[in-house]
Phi, psi and omega in degrees: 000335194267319180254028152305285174306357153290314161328285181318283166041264188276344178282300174284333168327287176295346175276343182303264164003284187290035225186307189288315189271347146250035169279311204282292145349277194315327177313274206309339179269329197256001148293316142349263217301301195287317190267004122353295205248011117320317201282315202315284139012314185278312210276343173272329182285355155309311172277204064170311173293308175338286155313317146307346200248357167304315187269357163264056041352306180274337166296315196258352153307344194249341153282331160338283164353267217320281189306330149273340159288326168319313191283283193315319161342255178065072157118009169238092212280023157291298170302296193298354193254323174270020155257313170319288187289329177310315163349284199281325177308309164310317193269303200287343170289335154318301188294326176320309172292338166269342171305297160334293213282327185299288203295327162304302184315308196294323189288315193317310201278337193273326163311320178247033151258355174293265169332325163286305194281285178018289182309307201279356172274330145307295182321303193270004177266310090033302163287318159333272173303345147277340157324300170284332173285341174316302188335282204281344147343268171328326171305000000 
């Protein structure tokens, strides 16, 4: 009976073990999956600058535009107020389009902070229950 009970024991003890290195495993895929999505994360906001600084580009080529057409223009002010506004349409559909692309991002990002703590709220619930089977273990 006693060395039964040394068995059992020694059988939880190695399920301990086997429990902790994949624990350890999981650590490490959610270390993985964070720093994923930190590169994921560097590389939109990288386009994302980018892309601002295309469409702040493109804003001031399209005043640039505006302001020679004024000058060339100079008193026929149909055409120019209807190059003007195709103008003002443009820009604002950019801007519209970057607004977009900031929030899609924002969703992205708030997701996949969802997702890490999730993990890491499993993780320690998870620690929790090897804390106690150590406990009894140990008893």
């Amino acid at each position: 009976m006693a060395q039964e009970l040394v068995t059992v024991k020694n059988e939880l003890k190695s399920g301990v073990k086997i429990v902790g290195r994949e624990l350890a495993r999981v650590d490490e895929q959610v270390r993985l999956l964070d720093s994923q999505s930190q590169k994921v994360q560097e590389s939109f906001a990288t386009q994302v600058a980018e892309r601002l600084g295309e469409t702040d580009e493109r804003q001031t080529r399209h005043e640039a535009v505006t302001s020679h057409l004024h000058e060339a223009v100079q008193g026929t002010g149909e055409q120019s107020m209807h190059r003007d506004l195709l103008l003002d349409q443009e820009i604002v559909r950019i801007n519209e389009q970057h607004k977009r692309e900031l929030a899609n991002h924002a969703m992205s990002i708030i997701l996949v902070r969802d997702e890490l703590r999730n993990q890491q709220e499993s993780r320690e619930a998870q620690d929790s229950e090897i804390a106690v089977l150590m406990a009894l273990v140990e008893q």
